[in-house]
C-alpha positions as CSV (number, residue, x, y, z in Angstrom):
1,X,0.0,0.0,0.0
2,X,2.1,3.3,-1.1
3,X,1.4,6.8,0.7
4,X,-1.9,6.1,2.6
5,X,-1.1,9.5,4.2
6,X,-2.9,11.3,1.4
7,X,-6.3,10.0,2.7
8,X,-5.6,9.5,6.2
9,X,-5.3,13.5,7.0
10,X,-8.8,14.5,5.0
11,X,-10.0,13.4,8.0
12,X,-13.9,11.7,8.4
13,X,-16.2,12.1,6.0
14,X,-30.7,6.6,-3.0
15,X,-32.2,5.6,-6.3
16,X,-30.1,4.4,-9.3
17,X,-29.1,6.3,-12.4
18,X,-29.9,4.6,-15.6
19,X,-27.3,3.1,-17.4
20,X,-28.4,5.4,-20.2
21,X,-27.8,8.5,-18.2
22,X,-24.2,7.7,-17.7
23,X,-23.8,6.7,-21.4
24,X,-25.2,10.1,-22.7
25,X,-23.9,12.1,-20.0
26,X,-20.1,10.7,-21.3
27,X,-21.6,11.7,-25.1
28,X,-19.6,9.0,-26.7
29,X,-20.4,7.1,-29.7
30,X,-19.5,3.6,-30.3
31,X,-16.5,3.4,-32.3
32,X,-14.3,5.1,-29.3
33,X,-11.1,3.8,-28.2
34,X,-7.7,5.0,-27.5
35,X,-7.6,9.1,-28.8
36,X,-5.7,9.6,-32.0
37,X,-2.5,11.5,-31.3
38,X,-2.6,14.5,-33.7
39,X,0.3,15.6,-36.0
40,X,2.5,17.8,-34.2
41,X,1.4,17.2,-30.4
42,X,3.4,15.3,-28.3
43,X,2.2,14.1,-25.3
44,X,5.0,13.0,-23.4
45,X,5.1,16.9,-22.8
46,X,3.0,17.1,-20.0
47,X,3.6,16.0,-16.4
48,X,1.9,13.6,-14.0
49,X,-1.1,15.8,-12.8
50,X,-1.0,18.1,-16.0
51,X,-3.7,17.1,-18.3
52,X,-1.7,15.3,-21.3
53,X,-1.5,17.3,-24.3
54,X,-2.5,14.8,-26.7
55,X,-3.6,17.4,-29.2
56,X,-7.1,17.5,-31.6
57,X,-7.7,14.8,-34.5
58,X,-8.0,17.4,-37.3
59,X,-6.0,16.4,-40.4
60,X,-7.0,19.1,-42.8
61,X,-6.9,22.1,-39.9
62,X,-10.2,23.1,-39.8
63,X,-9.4,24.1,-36.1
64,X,-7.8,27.0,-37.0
65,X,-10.2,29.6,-37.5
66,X,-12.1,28.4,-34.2
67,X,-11.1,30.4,-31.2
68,X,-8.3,29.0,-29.3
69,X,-10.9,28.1,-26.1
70,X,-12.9,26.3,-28.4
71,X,-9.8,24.4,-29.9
72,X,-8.4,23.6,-26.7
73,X,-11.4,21.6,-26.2
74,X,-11.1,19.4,-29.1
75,X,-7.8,17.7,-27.0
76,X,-8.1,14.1,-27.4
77,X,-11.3,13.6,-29.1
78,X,-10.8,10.6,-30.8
79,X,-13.3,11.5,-33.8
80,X,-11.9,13.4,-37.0
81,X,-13.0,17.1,-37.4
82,X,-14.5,17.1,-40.9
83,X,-15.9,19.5,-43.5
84,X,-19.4,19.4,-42.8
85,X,-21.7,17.8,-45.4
86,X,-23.8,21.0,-45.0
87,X,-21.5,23.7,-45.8
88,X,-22.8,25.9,-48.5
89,X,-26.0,24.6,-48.1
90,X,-29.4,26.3,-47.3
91,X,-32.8,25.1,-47.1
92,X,-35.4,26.6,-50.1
93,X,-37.9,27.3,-47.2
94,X,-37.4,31.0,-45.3
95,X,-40.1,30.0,-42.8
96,X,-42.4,27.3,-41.7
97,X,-40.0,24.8,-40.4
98,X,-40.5,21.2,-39.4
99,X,-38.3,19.1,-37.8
100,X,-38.0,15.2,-36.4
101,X,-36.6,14.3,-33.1
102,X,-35.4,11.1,-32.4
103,X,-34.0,10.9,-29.0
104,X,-33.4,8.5,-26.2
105,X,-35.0,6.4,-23.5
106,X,-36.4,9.4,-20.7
107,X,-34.7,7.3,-18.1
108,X,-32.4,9.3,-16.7
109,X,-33.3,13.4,-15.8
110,X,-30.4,14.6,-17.9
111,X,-31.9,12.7,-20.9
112,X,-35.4,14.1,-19.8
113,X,-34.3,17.4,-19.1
114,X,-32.1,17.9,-22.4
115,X,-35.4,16.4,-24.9
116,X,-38.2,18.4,-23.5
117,X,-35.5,21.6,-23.6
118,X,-34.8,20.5,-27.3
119,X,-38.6,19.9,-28.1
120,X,-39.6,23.4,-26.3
121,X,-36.9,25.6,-27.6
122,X,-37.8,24.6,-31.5
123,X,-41.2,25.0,-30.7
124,X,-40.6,28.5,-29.2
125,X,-38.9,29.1,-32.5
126,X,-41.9,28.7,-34.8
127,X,-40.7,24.9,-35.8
128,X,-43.5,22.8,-36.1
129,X,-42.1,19.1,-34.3
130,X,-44.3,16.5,-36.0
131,X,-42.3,13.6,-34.7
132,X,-40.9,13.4,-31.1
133,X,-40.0,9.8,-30.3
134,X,-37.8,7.6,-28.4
135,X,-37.6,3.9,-27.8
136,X,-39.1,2.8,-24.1
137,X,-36.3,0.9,-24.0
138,X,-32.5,2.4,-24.3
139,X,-31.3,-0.6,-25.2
140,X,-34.0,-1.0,-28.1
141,X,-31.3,0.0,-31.1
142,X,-33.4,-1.6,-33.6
143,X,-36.4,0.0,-32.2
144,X,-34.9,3.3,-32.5
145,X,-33.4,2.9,-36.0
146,X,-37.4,2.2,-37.0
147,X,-38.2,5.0,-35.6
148,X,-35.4,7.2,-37.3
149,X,-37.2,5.6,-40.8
150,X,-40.2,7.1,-39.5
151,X,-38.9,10.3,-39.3
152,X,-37.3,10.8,-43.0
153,X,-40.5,9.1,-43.6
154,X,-42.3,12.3,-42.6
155,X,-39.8,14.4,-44.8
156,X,-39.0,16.7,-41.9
157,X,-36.6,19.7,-42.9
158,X,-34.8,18.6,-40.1
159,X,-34.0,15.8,-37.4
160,X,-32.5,16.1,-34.4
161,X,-31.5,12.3,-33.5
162,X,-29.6,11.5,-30.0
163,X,-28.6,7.8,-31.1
164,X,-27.8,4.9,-29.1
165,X,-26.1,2.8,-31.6
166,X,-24.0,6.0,-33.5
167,X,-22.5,3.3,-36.0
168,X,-25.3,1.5,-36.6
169,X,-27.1,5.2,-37.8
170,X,-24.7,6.3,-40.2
171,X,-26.3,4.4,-43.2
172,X,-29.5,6.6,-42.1
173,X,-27.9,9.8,-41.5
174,X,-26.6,9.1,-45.1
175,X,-30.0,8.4,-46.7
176,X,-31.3,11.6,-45.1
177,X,-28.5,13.5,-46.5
178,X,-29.2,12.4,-49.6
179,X,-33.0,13.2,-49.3
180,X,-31.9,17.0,-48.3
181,X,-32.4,16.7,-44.6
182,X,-29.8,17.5,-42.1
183,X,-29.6,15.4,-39.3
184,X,-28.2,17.4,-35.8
185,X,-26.3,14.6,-33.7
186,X,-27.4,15.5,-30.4
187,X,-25.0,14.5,-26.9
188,X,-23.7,11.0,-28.6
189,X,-21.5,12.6,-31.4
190,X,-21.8,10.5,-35.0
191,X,-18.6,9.7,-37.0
192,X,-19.6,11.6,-40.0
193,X,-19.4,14.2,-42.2
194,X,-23.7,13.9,-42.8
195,X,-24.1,14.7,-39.7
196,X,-23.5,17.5,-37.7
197,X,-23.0,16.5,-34.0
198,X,-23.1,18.6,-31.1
199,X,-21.4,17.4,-28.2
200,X,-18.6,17.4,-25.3
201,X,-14.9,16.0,-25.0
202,X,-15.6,12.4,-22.9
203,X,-11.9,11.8,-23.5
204,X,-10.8,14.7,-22.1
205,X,-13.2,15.2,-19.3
206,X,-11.9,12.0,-18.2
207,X,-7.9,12.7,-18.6
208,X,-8.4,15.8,-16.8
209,X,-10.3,14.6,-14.1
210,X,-7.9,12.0,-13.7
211,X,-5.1,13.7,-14.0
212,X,-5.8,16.1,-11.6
213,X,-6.7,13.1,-8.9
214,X,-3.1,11.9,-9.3
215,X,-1.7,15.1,-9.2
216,X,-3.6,15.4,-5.9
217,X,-1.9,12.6,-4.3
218,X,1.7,13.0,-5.2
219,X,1.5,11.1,-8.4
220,X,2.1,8.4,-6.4
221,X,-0.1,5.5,-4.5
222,X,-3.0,3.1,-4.3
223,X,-6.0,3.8,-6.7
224,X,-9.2,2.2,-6.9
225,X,-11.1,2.1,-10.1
226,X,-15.0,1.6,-10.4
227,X,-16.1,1.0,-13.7
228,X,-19.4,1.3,-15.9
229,X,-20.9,-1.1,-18.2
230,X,-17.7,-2.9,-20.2
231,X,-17.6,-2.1,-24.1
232,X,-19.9,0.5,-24.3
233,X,-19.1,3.5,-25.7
234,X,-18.9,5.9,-22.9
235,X,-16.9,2.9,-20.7
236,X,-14.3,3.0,-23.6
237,X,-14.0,7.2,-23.6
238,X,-13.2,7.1,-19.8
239,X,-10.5,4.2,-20.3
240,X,-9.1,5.7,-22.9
241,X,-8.6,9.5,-20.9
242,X,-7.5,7.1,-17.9
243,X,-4.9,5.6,-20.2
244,X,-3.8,8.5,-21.2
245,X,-3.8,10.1,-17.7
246,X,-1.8,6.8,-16.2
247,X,0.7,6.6,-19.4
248,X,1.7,10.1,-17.7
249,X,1.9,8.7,-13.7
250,X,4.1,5.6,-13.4
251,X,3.7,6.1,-9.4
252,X,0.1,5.4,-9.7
253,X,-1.1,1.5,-9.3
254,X,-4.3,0.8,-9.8
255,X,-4.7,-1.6,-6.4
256,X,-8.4,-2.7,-7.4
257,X,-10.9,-2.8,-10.1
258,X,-14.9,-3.0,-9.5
259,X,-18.1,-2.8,-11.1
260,X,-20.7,-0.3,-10.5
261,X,-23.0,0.0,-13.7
262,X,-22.8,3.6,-13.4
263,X,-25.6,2.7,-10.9
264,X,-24.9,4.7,-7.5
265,X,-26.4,1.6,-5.0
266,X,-23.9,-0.7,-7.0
267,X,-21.0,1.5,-6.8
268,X,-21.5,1.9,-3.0
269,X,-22.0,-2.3,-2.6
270,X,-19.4,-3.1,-5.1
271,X,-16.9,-0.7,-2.8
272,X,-17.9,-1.5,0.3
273,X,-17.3,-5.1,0.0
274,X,-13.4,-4.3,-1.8
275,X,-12.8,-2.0,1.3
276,X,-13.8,-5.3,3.1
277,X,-11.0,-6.9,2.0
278,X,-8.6,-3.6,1.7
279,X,-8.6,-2.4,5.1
280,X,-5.4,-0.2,4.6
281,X,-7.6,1.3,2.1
282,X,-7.0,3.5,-0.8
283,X,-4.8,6.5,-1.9
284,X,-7.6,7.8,-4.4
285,X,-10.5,6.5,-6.7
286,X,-11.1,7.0,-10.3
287,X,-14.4,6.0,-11.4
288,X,-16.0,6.0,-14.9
289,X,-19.1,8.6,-14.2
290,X,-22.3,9.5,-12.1
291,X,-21.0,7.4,-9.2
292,X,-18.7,9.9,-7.2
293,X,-21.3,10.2,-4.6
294,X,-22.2,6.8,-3.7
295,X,-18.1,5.8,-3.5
296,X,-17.6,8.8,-1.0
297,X,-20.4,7.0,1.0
298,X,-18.9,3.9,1.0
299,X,-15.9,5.0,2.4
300,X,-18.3,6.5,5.3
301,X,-19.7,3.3,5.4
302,X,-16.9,1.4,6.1
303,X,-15.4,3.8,8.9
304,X,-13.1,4.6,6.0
305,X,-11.7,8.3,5.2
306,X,-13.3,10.0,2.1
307,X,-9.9,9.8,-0.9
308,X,-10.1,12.1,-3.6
309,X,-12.7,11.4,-5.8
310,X,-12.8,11.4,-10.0
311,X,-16.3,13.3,-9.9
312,X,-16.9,12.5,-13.7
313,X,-20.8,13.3,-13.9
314,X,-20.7,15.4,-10.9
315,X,-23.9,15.9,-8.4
316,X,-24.7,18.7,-6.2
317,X,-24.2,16.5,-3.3
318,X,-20.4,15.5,-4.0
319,X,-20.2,19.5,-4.6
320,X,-21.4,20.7,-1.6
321,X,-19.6,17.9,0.4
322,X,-16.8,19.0,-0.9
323,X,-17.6,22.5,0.2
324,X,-18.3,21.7,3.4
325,X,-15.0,20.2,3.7
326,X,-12.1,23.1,2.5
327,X,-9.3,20.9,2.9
328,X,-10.6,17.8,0.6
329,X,-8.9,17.5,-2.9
330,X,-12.2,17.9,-5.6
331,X,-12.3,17.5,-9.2
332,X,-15.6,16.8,-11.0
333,X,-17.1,18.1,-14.2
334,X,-21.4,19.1,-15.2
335,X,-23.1,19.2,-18.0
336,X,-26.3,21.6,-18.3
337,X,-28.8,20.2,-20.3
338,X,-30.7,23.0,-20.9
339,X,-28.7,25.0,-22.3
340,X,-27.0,22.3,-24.9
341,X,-30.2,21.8,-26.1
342,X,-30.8,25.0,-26.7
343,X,-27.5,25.5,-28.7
344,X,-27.9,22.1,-30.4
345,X,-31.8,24.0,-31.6
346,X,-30.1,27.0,-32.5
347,X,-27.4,25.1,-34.5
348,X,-29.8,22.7,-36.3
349,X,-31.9,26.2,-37.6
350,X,-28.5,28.2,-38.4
351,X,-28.1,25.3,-40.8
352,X,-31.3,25.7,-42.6
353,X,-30.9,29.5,-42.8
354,X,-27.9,28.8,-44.6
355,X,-25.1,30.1,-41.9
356,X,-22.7,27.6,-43.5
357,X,-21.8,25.3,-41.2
358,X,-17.7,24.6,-40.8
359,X,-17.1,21.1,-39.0
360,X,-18.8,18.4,-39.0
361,X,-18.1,18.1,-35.0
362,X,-19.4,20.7,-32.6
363,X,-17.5,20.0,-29.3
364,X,-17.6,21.9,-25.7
365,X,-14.4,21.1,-23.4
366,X,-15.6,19.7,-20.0
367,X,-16.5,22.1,-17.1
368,X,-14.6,21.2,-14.4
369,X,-14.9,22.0,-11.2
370,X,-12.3,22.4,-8.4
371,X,-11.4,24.2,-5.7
372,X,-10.9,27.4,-8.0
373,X,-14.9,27.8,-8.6
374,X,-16.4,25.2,-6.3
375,X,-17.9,28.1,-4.2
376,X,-19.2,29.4,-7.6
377,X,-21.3,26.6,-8.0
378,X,-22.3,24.8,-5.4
379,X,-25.6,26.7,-3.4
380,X,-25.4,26.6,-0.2
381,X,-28.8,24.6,0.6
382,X,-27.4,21.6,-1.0
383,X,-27.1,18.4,0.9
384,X,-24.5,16.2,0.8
385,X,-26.7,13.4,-0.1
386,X,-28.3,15.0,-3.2
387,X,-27.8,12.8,-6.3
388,X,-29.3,15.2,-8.5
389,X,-26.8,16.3,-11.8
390,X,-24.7,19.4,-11.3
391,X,-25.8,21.7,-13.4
392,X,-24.2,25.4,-13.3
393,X,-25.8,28.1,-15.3
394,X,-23.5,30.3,-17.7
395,X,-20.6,27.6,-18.7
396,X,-21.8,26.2,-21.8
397,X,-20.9,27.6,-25.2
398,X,-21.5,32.1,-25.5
399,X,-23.3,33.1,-28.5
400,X,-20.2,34.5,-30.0
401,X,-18.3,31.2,-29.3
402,X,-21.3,29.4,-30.8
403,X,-20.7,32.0,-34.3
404,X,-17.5,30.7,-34.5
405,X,-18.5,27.4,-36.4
406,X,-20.7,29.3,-38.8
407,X,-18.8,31.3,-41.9
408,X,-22.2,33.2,-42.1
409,X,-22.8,33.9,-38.3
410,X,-25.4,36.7,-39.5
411,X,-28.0,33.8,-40.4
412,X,-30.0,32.1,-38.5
413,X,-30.9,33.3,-34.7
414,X,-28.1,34.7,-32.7
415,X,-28.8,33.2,-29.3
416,X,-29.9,29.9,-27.6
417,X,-33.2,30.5,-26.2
């Protein structure tokens, strides 16, 4: 057991999630695996506890004319920036707009929260929605292919589609590209030009996090990892910014492995019974996402000190825990729902006023939150046992940031609303 004084002067420190939370909360898409490295990075130049500088995947550096924030966040995502299919392109209608969306099982209230924000900001715009589906199921792929047929059946001018297979729609993203019909890849980014996706960094939300966890301890000790689901897509995002993260720390063991589903009551069993057995306990825990909360109160469980966390998926209750407690090492990252859907709306109609879309990729870097803007975020009436999604107002993409992927800015409206 290697420097179990990182944990042991923190001092002392309940429904599920859905599976499908955690795997659109990570916004992956199923082909991920280790991050390309781009040309003319090199990531052997950062440092344990630096995030690793792995560089973006953009061969024909269409980067460039994107603001250096917004390139910034493209380090590590393992998809390659394209020309969008829709550049130069414009719908014939002015006015009158109809759109499709496809989305995903309500199950988890990110999912719920981010669909009813989509649905409600195009309807707020004027857009008639004559399709808003989603499997009951979020495992039902076929189910949800079907009812991506139904959409282009309908001939929408748009479809906004949040798919749960991302390979298996690309044949269908291609057929409605062919029919004239732009298809706006919302949270689970597609690889492909057709499509325009609107999304986050999983890779690097999860090398940073990481990172920053190891840096926290030294670069040097015990860690416990707590999985998700093996082999799906968001699993393999996380492992591959671990990877990357680790490749950086050779200090850093990884003294257990356990499952937790990205289901918070499994997390907290599946660690309670490895503390069982690990007494000493642990220098620090990475886990895979939505989980920080439940591991911290295994620890309490077990009569165990609380170890720096990986907040990947962060709630308001690991926030204001970590509040309460000045001295505890925190790094987590949120997602707001509401207002990515209401950029991915305002995107999808930029396209059809003919704005001229740039990339085919749309991607926000992870908000991550640390002792620099904890008390920024967290409000003050939280409780420490609040699983609810951390959510801060005013991080997501400005409307001048959101310009930037548009060579005709002017079209189109000029805020998410």
């Amino acid at each position: 057991m290697g420097k179990s004084t990182h944990i042991r002067r923190l001092g002392p420190r309940t429904a599920a999630f859905a599976v499908l939370g955690a795997l659109v909360l990570a916004g992956c898409s199923s082909t991920a695996g280790a991050p390309p490295v781009a040309k003319g990075t090199d990531a052997s130049a950062s440092s344990c506890g630096t995030t690793p500088n792995i560089g973006a995947n953009d061969p024909d550096g269409l980067l460039t004319s994107l603001p250096k924030e917004i390139q910034d966040g493209y380090n590590g995502y393992p998809f390659a920036v394209e020309k969008s299919a829709w550049a130069g392109w414009k719908s014939k209608k002015t006015s009158g707009f109809t759109a499709a969306i496809v989305g995903q099982a309500p199950a988890a209230p990110f999912i719920a929260a981010y669909q009813k924000a989509l649905a409600a900001s195009l309807k707020d715009a004027g857009v008639d929605v004559v399709l808003d589906v989603a499997p009951n199921d979020p495992t039902d792929v076929p189910g949800q292919l079907q009812q991506f047929g139904q959409a282009l059946s309908l001939k929408p001018d748009i479809i906004f589609f949040n798919p749960a297979a991302p390979e298996a729609a690309i044949d269908l993203v291609k057929q409605a590209h062919d029919a004239g019909i732009p298809v706006v890849s919302v949270v689970v980014p597609i690889d492909s030009p057709d499509a325009i996706s609107v999304t986050y960094n999983a890779v690097l939300q999860s090398m940073a996090t990481a990172s920053s966890v190891f840096g926290a301890i030294g670069g040097s000790g015990d860690v416990l990892e707590v999985t998700g689901v093996p082999g799906i897509p968001n699993e393999k995002f996380w492992e591959a910014g671990r990877d990357a993260a680790l490749k950086l720390c050779s200090g850093i063991k990884i003294a257990g492995s356990v499952q937790g589903l990205f289901q918070p009551p499994l997390a907290q069993q599946a660690v309670v019974q490895f503390l069982a057995t690990h007494p000493a306990g642990v220098d620090a825990v990475i886990q895979a996402g939505t989980m920080g909360w439940a591991i911290r109160d295994a620890f309490a469980q077990s009569g165990q000190p609380v170890p720096p966390i990986q907040d990947v998926g962060a709630s308001q209750g690991m926030a204001a825990y970590a509040a309460a407690h000045p001295d505890y090492h925190y790094f987590g990252t949120a997602t707001p729902p509401i207002p990515m859907a209401q950029m991915a709306a305002q995107v999808g109609l930029k396209v059809l006023a003919g704005a001229d879309v740039k990339v085919n990729q749309i991607v926000w870097a992870p908000y991550v939150v640390d002792a620099k803007n904890l008390s920024s975020v967290v409000d003050p009436s939280w409780k420490a046992g609040d699983g609810t999604d951390l959510a801060p107002e005013g991080v997501y993409f400005t409307d001048e940031q959101t310009a930037a992927f548009f060579a005709h800015p002017e079209k189109g409206p000029q805020s998410a609303k």
